[in-house]
C-alpha positions as CSV (number, residue, x, y, z in Angstrom):
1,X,62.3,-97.9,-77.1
2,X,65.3,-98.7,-74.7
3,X,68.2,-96.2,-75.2
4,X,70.8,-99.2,-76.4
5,X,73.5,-97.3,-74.2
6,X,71.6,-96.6,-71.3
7,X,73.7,-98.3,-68.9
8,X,76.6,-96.2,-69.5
9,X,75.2,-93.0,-70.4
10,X,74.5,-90.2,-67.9
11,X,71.1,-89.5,-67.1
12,X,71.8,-85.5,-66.6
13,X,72.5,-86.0,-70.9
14,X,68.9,-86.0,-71.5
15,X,67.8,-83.3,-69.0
16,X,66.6,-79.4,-69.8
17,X,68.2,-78.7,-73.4
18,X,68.3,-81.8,-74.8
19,X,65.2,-83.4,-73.7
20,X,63.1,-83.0,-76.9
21,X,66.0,-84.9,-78.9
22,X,64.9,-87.9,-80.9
23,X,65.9,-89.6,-78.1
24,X,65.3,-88.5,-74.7
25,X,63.1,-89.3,-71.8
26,X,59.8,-90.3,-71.2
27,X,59.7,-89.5,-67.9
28,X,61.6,-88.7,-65.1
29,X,61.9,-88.6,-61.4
30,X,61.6,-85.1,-59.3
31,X,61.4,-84.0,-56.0
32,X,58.6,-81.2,-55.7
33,X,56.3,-80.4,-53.2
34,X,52.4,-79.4,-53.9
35,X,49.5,-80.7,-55.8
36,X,50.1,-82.4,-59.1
37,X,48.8,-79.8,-61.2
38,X,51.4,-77.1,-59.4
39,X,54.0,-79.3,-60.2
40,X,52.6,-79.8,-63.3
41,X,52.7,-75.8,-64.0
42,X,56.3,-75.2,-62.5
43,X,57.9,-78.5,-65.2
44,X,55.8,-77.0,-68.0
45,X,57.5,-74.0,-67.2
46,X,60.4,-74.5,-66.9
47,X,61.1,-77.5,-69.8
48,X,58.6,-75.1,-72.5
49,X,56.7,-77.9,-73.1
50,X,53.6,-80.1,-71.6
51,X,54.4,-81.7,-68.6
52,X,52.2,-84.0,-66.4
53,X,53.4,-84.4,-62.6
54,X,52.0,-87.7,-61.3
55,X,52.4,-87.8,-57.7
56,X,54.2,-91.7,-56.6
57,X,53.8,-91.8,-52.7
58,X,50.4,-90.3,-50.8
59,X,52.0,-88.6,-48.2
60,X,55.1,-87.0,-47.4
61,X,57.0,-89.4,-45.0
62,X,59.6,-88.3,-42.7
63,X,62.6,-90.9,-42.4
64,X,64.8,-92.1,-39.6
65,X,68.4,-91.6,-40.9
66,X,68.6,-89.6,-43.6
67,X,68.9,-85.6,-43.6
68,X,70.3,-83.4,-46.4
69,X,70.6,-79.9,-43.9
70,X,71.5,-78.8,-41.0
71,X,74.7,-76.8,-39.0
72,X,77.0,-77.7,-36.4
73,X,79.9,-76.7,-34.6
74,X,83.6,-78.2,-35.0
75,X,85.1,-79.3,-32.0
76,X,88.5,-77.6,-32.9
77,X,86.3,-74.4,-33.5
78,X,88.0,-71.6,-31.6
79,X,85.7,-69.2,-31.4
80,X,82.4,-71.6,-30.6
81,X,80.4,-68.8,-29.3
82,X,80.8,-66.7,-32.2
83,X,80.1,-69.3,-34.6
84,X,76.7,-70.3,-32.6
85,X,75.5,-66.4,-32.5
86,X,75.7,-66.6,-36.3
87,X,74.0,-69.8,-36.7
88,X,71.4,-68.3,-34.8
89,X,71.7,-65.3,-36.7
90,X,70.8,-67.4,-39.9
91,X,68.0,-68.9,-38.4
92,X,66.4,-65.1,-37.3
93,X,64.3,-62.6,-39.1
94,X,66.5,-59.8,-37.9
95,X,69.5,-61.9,-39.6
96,X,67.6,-61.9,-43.2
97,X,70.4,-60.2,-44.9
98,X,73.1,-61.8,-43.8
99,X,71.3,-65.2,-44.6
100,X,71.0,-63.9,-48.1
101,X,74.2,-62.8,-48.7
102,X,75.9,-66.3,-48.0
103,X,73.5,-68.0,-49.4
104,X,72.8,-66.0,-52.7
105,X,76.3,-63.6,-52.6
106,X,77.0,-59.8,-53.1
107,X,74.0,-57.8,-54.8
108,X,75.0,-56.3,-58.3
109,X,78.0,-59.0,-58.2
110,X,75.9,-61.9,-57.9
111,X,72.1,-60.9,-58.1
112,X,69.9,-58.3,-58.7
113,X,67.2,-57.2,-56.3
114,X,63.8,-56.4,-58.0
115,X,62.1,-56.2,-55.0
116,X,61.8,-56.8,-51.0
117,X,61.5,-60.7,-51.7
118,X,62.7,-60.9,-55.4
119,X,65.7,-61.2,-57.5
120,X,67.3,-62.2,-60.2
121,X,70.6,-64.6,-60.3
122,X,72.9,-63.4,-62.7
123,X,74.9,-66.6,-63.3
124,X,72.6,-69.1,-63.3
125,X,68.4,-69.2,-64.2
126,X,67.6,-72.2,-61.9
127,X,66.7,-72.2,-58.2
128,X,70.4,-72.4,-57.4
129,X,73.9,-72.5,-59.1
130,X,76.5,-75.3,-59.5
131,X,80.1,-76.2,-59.5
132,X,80.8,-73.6,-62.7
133,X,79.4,-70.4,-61.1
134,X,81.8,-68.0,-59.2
135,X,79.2,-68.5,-56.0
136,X,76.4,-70.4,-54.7
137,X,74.7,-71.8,-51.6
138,X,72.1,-74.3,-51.2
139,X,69.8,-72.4,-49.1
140,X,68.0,-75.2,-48.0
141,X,71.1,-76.4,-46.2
142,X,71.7,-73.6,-43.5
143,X,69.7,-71.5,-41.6
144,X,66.2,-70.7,-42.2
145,X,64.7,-71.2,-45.9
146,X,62.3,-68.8,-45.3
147,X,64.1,-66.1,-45.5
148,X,65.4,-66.4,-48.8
149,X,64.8,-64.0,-51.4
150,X,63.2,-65.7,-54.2
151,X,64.8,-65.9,-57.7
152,X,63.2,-66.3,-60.9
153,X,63.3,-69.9,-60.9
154,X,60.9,-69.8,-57.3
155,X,57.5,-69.3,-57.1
156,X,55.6,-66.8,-55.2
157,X,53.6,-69.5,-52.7
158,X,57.1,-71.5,-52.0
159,X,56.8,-70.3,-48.7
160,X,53.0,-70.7,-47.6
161,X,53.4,-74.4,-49.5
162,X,56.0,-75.1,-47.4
163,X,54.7,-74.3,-44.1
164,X,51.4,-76.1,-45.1
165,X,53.7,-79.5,-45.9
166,X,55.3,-78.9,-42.6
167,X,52.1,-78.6,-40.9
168,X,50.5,-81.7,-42.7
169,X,48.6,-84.1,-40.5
170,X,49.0,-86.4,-43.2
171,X,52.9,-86.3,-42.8
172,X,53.8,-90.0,-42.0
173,X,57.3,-90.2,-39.2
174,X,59.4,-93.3,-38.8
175,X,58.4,-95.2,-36.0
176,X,62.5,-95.4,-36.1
177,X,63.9,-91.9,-35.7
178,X,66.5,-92.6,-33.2
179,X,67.5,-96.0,-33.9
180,X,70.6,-96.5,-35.0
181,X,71.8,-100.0,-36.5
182,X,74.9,-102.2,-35.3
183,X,76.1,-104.2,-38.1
184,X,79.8,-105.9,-37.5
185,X,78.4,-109.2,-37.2
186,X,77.0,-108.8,-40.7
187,X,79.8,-106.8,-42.1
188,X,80.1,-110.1,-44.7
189,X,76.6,-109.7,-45.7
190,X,76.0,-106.5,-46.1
191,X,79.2,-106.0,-48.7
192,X,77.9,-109.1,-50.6
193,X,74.5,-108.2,-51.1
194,X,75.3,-104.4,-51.7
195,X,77.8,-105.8,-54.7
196,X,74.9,-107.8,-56.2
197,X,72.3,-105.2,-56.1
198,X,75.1,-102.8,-57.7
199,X,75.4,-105.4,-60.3
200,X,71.7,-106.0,-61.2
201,X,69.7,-102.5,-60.0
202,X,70.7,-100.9,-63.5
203,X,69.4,-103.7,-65.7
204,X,66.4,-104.4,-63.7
205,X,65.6,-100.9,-63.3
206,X,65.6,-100.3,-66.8
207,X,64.6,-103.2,-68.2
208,X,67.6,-103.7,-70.4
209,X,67.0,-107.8,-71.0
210,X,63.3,-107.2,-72.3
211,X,61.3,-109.8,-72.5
212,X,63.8,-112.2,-70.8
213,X,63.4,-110.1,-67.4
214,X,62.5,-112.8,-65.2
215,X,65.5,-115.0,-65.5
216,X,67.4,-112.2,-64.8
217,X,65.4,-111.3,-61.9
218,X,65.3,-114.5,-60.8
219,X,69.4,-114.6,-60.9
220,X,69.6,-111.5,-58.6
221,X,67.0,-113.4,-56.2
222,X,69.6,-116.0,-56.3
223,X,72.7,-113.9,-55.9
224,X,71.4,-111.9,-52.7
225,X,69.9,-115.3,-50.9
226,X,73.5,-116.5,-52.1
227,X,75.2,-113.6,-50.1
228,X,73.0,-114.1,-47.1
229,X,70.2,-111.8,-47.1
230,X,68.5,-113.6,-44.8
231,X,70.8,-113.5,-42.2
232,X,71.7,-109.4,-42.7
233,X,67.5,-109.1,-42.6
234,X,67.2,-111.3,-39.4
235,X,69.7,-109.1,-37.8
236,X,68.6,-106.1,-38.6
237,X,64.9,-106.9,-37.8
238,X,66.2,-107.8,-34.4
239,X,67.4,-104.7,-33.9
240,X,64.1,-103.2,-35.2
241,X,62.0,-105.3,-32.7
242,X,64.5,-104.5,-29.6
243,X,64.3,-100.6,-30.4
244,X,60.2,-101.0,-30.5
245,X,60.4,-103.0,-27.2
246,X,61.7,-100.0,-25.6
């Protein structure tokens, strides 16, 4: 059964706590890393309840654009060299602590050590804390991941899984890294056929019209050829093809 509100309820209503509610999820859509019964293990974990990790994609696939991490330097910066020693600094064994400390905060404050690698996040009980704790870091946003103590929402072969993802010869990279698009001559387009896929992508996605699904679907068909697709696709492949050439 289709929540009857689910186009205006939030999502994040039905995670953790109130997932076992009369009405809740089925499933839903994680990043993890690992084999599906480790990820299995790890949900059924932490949700206290059987959870089976189905893996959607066959290898791990390295995009052109998009990158959630990495540090850089203002340009108004006035110390520059000061701020790229403790970049490196992040980045180094011999700079462990300090790593930890922005990332996780001050120890009996923020954390508890338990041992050399563990400890245990006194505000929060997941990997990392949110907007309502008095500090928190994404650790995998600055310096180097590795050296983060682990909490108790971490497990103990984070690490070595890691490195073995990052080592994969199965790891797929875009043929596109690099390539960056111009798109003023389909400025038009590209706001049109974003509006309709806003519009639809919901409804679709959910399946909200049942059994009438293909009408619909073939509307939105309609819509985006209507806001001229083509042309935006044409373009961009061009681009594609010229950036291949070289």
């Amino acid at each position: 059964m289709i929540h009857p509100d689910i186009l205006t309820i939030n999502s994040k209503d039905f995670d953790g706590a109130n997932m076992m509610n009369d009405i809740s999820y089925v499933f839903c859509i994680n990043n993890q890393f690992g084999s599906s019964e480790r990820v299995s293990e790890i949900y059924s974990t932490m949700y206290g309840f059987d959870v089976t990790a189905i893996p959607v994609k066959d290898n791990y696939y390295i995009t052109n654009t998009w990158a959630a991490g990495g540090n850089g330097i203002s340009s108004s910066c006035e110390h520059p060299e000061e701020a790229m020693a403790f970049i490196n600094a992040m980045t180094q064994e011999e700079g462990k602590e300090l790593y930890n400390t922005v990332v996780y905060g001050i120890e009996g404050v923020h954390y508890k050590k338990i041992d050399d690698n563990h400890i245990e996040t006194l505000e929060y009980s997941g990997t990392q804390g949110g907007v309502e704790t008095s500090y928190s870091a994404m650790k995998w946003i600055m310096g180097n991941t590795f050296n983060a103590y682990l909490n108790q929402a971490c497990t103990d072969d984070e690490v070595e899984e890691s490195i073995k993802l990052n080592e994969s010869e199965d790891n797929i990279k875009s043929d596109l890294i690099g390539c960056t698009f111009k798109t003023d001559a389909i400025k038009t387009q590209l706001e049109q056929t974003t509006a309709v896929a806003t519009e639809y992508s919901k409804p679709l996605m959910y399946g909200v019209m049942g059994s009438g699904w293909e009408s619909t679907y073939n509307d939105f068909v309609d819509k985006m050829n209507n806001a001229g697709v083509a042309e935006a696709t044409a373009q961009l492949q061009e681009q594609v093809d010229a950036f291949l050439a070289k």
